[in-house]
C-alpha positions as CSV (number, residue, x, y, z in Angstrom):
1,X,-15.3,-10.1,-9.0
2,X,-14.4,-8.6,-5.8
3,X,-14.0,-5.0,-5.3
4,X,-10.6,-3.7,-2.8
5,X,-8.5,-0.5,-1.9
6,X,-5.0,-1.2,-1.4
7,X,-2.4,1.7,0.3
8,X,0.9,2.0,-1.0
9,X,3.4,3.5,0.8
10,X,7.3,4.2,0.8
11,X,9.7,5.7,2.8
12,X,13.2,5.1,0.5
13,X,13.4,5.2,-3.3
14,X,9.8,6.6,-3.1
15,X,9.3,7.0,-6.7
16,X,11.0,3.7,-8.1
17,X,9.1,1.6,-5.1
18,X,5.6,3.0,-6.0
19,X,6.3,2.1,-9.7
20,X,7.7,-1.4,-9.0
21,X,4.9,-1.9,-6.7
22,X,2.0,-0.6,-9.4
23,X,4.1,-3.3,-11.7
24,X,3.3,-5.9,-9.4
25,X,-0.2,-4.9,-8.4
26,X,-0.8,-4.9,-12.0
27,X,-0.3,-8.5,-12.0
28,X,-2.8,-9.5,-9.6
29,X,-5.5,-7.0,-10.0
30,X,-7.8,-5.9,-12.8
31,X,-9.6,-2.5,-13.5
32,X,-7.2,-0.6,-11.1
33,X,-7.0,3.2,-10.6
34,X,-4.7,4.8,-8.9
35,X,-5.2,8.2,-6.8
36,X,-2.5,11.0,-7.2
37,X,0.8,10.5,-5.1
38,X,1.2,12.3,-1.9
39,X,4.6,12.9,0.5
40,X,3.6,12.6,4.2
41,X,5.7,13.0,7.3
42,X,6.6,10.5,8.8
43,X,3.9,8.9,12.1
44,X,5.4,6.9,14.9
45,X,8.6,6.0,12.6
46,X,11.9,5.5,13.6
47,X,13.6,7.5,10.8
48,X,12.5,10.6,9.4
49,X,12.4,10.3,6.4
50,X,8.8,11.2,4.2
51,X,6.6,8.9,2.8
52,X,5.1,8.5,-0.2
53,X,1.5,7.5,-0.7
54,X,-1.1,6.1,-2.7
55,X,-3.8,4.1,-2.9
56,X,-5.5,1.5,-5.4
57,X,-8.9,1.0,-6.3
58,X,-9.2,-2.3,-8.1
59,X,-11.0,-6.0,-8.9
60,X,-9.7,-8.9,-8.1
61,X,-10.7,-12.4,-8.5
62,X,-8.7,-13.9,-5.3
63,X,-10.3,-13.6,-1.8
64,X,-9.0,-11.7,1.0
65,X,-6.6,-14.0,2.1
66,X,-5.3,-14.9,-0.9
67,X,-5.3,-11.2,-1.9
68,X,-3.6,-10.2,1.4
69,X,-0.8,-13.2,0.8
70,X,-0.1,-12.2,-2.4
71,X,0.4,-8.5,-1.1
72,X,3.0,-9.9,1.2
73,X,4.4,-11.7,-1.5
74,X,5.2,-8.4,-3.5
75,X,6.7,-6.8,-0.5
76,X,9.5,-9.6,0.3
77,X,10.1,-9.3,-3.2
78,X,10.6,-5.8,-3.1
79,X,12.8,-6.4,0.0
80,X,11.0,-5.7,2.6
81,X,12.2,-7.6,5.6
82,X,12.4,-8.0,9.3
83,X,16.4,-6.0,9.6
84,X,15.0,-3.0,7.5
85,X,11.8,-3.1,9.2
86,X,13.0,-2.8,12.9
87,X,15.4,-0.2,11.1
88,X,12.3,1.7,10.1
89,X,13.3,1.5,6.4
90,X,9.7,1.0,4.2
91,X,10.8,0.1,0.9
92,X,7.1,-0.7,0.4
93,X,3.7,-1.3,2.5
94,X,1.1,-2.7,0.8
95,X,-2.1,-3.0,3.0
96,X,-5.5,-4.4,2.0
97,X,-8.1,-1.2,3.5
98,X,-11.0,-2.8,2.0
99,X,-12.1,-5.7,0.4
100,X,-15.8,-5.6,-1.0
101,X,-17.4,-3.8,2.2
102,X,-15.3,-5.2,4.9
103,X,-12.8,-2.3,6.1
104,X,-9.6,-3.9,7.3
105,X,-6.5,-1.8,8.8
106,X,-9.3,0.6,10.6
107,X,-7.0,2.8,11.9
108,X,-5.2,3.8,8.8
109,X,-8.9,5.1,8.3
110,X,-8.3,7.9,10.5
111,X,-5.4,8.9,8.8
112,X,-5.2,12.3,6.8
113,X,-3.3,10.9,4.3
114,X,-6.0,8.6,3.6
115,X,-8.9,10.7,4.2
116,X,-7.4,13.4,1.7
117,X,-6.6,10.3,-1.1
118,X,-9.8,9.0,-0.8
119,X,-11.5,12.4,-1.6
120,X,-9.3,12.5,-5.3
C-alpha cells in the first residue's frame, strides 16, 4: 500500500467540484483524509476568480502512473478540457504532491495555500 497527497483545487462551482471530486477520489483511494477547505486568490490565472482548496492524504494500491492517469481521468470527466483551460476556467485540478516519499509538483510546495493545509 502506497501512501500519496493529492491537491484539489477549483476555481468555478467550488463547492459542488470539490464534492464531485472527493466522490471520485473515493473510488480509487483508501484511508483518505481530507484537510479543511480554503478560498485562495487567484496566482498567475487568467480570471479572477478565487479558488478553492484542499488536499488528500490517502492509500492507494496503483503506482504513480497509474495513480496520476486515473487523476486525469476524473478531471476530463469532470470537464476539464483544453477551451476552458486556455479560458482559465478550473472546474477541478487534481495533482499528485507526493507519492510514498517522492514529492512531485515541487513548486506547489512553496505555496501558502499548501504550506498552511499541510499544517491542519
Amino acid at each position: 500500500m502506497h501512501k500519496c497527497i493529492i491537491s484539489l483545487a477549483a476555481n468555478c462551482n467550488h463547492k459542488k467540484n470539490l464534492s464531485e471530486a472527493r466522490r471520485c477520489l473515493g473510488q480509487i483511494l483508501s484511508h483518505i483524509v481530507y484537510t479543511k477547505e480554503l478560498w485562495t486568490e487567484p496566482i498567475h490565472a487568467k480570471r479572477p476568480d478565487m479558488y478553492l482548496n484542499q488536499l488528500a492524504y490517502a492509500h492507494t494500491e496503483l503506482n504513480t502512473e497509474q495513480l496520476v492517469a486515473k487523476l486525469k481521468e476524473i478531471e476530463l470527466y469532470m470537464g476539464r478540457n483544453e477551451t476552458e483551460r486556455s479560458a482559465g476556467v478550473v472546474c477541478i485540478d487534481l495533482d499528485l504532491l507526493q507519492f510514498d516519499e517522492t514529492r512531485h509538483h515541487l513548486r506547489d510546495w512553496e505555496r501558502d495555500y499548501v504550506r498552511q493545509l499541510l499544517l491542519k
